[in-house]
Biopython code that builds the backbone (N, CA, C, O; Angstrom):
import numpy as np
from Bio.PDB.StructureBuilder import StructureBuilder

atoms = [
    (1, "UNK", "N", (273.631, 252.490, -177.263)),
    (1, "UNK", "CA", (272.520, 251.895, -177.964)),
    (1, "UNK", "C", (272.255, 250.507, -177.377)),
    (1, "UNK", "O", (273.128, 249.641, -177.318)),
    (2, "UNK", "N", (270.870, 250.329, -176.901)),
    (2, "UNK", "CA", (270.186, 249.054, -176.677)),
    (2, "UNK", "C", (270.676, 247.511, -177.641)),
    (2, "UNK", "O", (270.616, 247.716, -178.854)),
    (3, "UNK", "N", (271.013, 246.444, -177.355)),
    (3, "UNK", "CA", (271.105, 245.467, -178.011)),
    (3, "UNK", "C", (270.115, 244.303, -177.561)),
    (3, "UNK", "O", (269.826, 243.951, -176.417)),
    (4, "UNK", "N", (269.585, 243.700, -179.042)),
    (4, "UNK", "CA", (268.906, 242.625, -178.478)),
    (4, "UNK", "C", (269.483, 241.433, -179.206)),
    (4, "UNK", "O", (269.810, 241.507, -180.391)),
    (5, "UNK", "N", (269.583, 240.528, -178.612)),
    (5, "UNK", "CA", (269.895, 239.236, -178.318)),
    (5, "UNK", "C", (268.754, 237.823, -179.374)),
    (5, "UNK", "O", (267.694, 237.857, -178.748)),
    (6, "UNK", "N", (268.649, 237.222, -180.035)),
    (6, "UNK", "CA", (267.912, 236.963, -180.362)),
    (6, "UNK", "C", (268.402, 235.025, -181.034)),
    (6, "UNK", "O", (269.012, 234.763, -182.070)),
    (7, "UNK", "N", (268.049, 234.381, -180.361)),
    (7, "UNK", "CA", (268.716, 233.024, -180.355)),
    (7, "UNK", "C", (267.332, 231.820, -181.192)),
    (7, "UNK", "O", (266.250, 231.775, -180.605)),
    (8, "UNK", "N", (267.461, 231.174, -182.166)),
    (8, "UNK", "CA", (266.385, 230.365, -182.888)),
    (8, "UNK", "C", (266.859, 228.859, -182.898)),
    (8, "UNK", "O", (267.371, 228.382, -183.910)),
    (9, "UNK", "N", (266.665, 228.085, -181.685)),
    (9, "UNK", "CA", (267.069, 226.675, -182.041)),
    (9, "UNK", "C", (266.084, 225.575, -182.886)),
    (9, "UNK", "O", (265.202, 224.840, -182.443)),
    (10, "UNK", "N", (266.422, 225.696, -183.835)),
    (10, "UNK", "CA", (265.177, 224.641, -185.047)),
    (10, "UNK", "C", (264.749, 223.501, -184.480)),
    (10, "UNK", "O", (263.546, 223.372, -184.250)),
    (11, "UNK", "N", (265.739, 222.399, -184.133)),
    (11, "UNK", "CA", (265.396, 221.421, -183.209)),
    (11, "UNK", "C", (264.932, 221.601, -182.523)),
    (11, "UNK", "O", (263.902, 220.945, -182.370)),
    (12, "UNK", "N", (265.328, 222.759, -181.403)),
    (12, "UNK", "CA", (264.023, 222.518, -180.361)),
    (12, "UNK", "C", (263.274, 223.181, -180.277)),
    (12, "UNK", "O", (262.706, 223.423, -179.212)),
    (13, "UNK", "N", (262.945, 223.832, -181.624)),
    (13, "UNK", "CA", (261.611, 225.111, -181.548)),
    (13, "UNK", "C", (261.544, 226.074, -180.192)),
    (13, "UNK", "O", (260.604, 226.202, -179.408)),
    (14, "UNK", "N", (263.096, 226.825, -180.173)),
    (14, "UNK", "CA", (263.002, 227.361, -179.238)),
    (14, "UNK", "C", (263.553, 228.552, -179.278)),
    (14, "UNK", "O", (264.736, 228.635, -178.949)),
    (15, "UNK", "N", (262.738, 229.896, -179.741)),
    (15, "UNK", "CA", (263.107, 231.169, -179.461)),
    (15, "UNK", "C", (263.380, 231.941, -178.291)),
    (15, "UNK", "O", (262.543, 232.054, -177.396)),
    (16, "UNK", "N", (264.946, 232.690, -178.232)),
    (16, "UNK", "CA", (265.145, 233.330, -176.975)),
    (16, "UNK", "C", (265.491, 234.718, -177.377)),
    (16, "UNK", "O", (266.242, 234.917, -178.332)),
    (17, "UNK", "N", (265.112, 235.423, -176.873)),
    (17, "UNK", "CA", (265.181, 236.932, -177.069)),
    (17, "UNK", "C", (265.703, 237.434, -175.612)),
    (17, "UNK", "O", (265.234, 237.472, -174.475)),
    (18, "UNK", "N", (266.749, 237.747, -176.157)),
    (18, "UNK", "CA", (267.358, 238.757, -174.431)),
    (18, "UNK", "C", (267.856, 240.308, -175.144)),
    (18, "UNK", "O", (268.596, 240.607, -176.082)),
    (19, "UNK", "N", (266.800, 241.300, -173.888)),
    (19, "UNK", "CA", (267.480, 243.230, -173.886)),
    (19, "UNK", "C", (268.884, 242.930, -172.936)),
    (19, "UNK", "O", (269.803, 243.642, -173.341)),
    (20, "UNK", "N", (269.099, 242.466, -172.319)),
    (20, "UNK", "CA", (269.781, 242.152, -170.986)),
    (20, "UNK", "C", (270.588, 241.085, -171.114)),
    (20, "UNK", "O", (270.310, 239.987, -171.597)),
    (21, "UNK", "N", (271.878, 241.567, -170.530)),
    (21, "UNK", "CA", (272.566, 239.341, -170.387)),
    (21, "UNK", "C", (272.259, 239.414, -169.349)),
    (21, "UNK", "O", (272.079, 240.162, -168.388)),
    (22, "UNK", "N", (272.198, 237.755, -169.972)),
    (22, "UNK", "CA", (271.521, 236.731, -169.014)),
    (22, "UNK", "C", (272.396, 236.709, -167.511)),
    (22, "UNK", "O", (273.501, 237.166, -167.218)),
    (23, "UNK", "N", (271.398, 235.983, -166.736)),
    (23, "UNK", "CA", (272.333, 236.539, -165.487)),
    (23, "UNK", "C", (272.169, 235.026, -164.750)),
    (23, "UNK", "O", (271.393, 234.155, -165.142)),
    (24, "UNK", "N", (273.180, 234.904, -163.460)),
    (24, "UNK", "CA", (272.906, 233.662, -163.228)),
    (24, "UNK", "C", (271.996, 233.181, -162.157)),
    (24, "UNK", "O", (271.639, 232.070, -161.763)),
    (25, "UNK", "N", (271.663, 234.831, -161.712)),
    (25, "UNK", "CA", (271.023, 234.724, -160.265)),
    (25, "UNK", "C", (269.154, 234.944, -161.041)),
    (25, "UNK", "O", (268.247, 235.367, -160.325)),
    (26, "UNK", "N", (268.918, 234.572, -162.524)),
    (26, "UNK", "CA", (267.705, 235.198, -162.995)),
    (26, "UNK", "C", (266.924, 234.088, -162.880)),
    (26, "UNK", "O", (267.244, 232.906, -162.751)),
    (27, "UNK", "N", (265.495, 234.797, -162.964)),
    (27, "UNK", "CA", (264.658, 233.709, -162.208)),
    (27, "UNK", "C", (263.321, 233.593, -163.626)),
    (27, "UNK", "O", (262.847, 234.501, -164.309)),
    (28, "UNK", "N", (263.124, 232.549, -163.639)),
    (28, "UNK", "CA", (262.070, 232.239, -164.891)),
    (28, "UNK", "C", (260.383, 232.180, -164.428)),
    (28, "UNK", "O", (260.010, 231.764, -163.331)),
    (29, "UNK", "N", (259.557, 232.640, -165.406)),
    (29, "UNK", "CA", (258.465, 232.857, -164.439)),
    (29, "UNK", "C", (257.487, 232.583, -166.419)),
    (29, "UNK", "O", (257.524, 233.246, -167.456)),
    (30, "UNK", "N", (256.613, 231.012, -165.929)),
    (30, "UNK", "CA", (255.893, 230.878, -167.777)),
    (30, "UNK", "C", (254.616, 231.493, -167.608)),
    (30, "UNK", "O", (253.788, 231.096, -166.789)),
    (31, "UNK", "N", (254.462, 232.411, -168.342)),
    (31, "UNK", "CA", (253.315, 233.437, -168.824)),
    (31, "UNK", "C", (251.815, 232.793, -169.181)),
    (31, "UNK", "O", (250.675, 233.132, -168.864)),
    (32, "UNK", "N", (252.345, 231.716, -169.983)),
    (32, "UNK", "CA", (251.195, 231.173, -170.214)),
    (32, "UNK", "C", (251.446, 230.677, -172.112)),
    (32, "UNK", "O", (252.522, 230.789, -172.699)),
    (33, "UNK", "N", (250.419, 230.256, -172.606)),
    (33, "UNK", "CA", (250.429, 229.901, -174.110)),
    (33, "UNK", "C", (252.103, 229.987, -174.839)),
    (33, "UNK", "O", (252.379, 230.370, -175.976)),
    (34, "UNK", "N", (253.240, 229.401, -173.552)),
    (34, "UNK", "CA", (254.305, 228.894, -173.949)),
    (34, "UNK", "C", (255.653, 230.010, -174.148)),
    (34, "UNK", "O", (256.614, 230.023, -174.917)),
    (35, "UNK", "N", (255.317, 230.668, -173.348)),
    (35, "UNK", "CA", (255.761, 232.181, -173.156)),
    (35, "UNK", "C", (256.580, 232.053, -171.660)),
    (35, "UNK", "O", (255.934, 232.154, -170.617)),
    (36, "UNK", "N", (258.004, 231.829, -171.641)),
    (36, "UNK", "CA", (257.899, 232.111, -170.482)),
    (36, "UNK", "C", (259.144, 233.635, -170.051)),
    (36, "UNK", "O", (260.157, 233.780, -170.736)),
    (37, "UNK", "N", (258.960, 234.193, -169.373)),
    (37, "UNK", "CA", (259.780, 235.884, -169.040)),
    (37, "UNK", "C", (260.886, 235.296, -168.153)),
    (37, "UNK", "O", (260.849, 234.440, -167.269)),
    (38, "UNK", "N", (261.802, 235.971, -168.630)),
    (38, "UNK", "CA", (263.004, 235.969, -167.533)),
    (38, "UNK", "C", (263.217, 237.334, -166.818)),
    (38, "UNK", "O", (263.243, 238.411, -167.413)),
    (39, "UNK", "N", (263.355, 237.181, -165.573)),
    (39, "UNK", "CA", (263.548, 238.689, -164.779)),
    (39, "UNK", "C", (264.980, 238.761, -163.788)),
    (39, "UNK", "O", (265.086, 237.853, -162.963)),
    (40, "UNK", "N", (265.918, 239.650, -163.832)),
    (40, "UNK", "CA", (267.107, 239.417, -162.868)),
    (40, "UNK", "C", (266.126, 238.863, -161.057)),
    (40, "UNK", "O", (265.121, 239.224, -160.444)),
    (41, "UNK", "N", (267.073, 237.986, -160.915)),
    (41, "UNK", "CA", (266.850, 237.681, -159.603)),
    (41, "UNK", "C", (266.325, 238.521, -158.261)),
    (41, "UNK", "O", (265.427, 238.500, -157.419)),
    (42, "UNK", "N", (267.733, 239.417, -158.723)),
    (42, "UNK", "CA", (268.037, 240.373, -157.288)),
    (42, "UNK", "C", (266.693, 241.888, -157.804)),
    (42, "UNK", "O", (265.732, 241.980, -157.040)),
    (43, "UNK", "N", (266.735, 242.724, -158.798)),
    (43, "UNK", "CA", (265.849, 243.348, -158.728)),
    (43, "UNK", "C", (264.530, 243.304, -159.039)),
    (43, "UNK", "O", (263.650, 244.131, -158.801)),
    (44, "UNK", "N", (264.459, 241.856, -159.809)),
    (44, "UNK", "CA", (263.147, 241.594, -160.703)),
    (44, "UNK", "C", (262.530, 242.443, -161.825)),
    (44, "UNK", "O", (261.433, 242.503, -162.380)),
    (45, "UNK", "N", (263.619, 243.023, -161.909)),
    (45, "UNK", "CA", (263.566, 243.626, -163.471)),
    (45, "UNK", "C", (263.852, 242.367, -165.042)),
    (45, "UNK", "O", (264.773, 241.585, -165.277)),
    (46, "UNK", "N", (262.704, 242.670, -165.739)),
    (46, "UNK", "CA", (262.479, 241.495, -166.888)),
    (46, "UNK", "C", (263.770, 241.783, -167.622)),
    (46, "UNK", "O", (263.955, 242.992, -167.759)),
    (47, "UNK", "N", (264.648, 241.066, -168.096)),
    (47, "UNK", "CA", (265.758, 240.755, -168.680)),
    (47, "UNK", "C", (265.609, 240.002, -170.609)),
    (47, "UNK", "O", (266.246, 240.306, -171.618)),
    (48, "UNK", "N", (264.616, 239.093, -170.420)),
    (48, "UNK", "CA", (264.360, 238.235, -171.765)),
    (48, "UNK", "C", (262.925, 237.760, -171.551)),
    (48, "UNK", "O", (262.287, 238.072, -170.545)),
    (49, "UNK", "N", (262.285, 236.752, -172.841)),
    (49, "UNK", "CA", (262.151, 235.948, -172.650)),
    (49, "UNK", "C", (262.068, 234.927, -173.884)),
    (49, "UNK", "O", (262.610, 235.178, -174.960)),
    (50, "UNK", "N", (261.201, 233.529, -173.586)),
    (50, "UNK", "CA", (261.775, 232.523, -174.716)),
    (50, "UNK", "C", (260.540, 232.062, -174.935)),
    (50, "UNK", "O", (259.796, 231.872, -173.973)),
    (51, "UNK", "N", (260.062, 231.769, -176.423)),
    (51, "UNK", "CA", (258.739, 231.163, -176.901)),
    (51, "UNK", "C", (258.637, 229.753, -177.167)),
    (51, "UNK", "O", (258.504, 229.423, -178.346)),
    (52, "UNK", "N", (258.671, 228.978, -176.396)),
    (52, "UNK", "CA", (258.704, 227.333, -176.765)),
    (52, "UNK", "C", (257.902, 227.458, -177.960)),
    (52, "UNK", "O", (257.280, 228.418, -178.414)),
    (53, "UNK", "N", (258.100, 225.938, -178.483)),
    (53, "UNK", "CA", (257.508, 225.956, -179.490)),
    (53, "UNK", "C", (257.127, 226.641, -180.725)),
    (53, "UNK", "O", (256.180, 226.621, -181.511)),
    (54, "UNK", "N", (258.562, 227.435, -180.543)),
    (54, "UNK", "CA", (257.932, 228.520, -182.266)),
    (54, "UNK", "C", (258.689, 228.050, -183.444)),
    (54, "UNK", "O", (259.850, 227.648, -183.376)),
    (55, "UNK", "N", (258.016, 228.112, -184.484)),
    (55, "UNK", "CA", (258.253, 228.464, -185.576)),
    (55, "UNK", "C", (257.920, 229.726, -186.389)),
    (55, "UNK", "O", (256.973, 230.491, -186.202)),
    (56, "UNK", "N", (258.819, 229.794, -187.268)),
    (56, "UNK", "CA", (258.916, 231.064, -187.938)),
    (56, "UNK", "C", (257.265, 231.137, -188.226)),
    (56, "UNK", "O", (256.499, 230.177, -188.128)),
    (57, "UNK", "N", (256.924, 232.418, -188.581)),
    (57, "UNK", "CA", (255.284, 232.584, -188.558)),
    (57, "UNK", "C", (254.294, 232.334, -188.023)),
    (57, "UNK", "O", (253.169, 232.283, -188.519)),
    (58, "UNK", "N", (254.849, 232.016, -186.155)),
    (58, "UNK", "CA", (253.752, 232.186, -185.270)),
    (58, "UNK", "C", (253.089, 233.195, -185.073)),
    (58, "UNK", "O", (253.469, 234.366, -185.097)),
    (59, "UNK", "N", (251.944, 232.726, -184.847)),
    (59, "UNK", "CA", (250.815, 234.057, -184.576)),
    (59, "UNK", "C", (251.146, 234.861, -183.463)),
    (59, "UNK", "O", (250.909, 236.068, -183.447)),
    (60, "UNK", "N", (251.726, 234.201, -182.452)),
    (60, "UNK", "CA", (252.111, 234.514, -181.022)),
    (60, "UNK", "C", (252.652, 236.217, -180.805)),
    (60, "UNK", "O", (252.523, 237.073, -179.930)),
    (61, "UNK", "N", (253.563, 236.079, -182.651)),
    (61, "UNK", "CA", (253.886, 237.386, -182.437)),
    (61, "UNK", "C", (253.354, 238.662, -183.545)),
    (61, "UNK", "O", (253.889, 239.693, -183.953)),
    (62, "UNK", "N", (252.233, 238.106, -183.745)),
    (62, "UNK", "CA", (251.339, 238.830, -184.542)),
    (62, "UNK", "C", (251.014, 240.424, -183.585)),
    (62, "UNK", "O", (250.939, 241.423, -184.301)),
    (63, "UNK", "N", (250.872, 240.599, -182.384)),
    (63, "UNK", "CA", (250.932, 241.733, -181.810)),
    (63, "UNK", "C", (252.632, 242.253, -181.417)),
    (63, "UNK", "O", (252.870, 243.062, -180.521)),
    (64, "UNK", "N", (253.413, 241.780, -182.050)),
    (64, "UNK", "CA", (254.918, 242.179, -181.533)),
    (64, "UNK", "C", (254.901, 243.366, -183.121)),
    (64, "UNK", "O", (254.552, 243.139, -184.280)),
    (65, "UNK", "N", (255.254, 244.175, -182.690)),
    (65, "UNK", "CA", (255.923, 245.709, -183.520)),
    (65, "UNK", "C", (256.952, 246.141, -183.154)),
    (65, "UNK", "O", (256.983, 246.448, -181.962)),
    (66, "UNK", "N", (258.011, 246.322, -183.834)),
    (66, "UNK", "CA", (258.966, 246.663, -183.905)),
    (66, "UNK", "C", (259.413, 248.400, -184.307)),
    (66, "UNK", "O", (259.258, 248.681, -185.495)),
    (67, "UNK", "N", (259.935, 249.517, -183.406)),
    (67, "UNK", "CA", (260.021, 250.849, -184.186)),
    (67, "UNK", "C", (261.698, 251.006, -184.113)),
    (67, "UNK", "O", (262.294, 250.779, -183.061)),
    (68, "UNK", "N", (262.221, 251.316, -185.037)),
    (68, "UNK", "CA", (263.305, 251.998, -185.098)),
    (68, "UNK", "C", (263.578, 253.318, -185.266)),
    (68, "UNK", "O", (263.275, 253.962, -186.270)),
    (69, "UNK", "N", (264.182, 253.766, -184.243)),
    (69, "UNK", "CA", (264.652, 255.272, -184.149)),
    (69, "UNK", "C", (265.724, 255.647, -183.000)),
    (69, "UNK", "O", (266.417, 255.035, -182.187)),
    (70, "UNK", "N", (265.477, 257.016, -183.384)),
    (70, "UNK", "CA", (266.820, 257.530, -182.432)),
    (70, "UNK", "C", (266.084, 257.850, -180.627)),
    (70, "UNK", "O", (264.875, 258.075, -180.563)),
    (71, "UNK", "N", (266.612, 257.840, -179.798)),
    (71, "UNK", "CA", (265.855, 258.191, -178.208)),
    (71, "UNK", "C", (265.414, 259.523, -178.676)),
    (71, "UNK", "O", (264.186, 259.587, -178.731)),
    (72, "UNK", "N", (266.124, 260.784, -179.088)),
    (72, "UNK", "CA", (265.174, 262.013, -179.122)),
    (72, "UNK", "C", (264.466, 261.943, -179.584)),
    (72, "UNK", "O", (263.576, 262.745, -179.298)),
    (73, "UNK", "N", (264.227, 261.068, -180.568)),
    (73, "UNK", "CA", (262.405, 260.801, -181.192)),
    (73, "UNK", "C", (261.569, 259.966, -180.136)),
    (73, "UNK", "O", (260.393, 260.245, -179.902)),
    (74, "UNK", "N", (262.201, 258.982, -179.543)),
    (74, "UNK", "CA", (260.811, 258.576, -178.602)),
    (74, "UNK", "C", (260.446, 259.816, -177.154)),
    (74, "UNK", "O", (260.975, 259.913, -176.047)),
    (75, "UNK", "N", (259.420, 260.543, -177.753)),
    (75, "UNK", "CA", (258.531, 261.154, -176.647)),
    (75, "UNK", "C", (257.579, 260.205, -175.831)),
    (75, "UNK", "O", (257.288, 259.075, -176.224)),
    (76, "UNK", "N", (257.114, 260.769, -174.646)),
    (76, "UNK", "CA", (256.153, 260.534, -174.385)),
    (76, "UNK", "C", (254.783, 261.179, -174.775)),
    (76, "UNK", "O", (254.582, 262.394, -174.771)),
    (77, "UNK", "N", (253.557, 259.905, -175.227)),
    (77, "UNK", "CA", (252.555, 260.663, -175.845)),
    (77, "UNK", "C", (251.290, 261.650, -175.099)),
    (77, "UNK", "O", (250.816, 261.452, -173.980)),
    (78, "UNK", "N", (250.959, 262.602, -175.931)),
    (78, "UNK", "CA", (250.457, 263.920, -175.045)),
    (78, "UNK", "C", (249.329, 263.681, -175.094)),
    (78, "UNK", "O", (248.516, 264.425, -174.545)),
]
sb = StructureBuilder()
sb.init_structure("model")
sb.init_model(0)
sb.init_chain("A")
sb.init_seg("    ")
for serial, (resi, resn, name, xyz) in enumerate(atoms, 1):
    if name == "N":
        sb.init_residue(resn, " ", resi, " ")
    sb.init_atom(name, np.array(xyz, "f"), 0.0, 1.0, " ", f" {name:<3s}", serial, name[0])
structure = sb.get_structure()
């Protein structure tokens, strides 16, 4: 089972969300509107990323949805 990682520093309004540990060779790349993605170095596969500036009840993640289930339930849709 997948684990996510999910780090809230109050002081520095700084949310980090990692699928992946962090790695040391990973390379940071900012998205834009304070968003920035972390991707492993070596394959550039996205690993995390961290929302400057959040507080609880940003809009930022007003399109983030969350599903819980088992893998034989996620199909692909027909």
């Amino acid at each position: 089972m997948a684990q996510i990682k999910v780090f809230y520093e109050p002081e520095t309004e700084l949310l980090s969300v990692f699928w992946q540990v962090p790695r040391r060779s990973q390379v940071a790349t900012e998205l834009g509107d304070g968003v920035v993605l972390f991707k492993d170095g070596v394959s550039g596969e996205p690993i995390g990323l961290e929302i400057l500036s959040y507080r609880p009840g940003d809009a930022r993640f007003d399109a983030v949805s969350v599903e819980i289930g088992r893998v034989g339930s996620m199909q692909p849709a027909s």
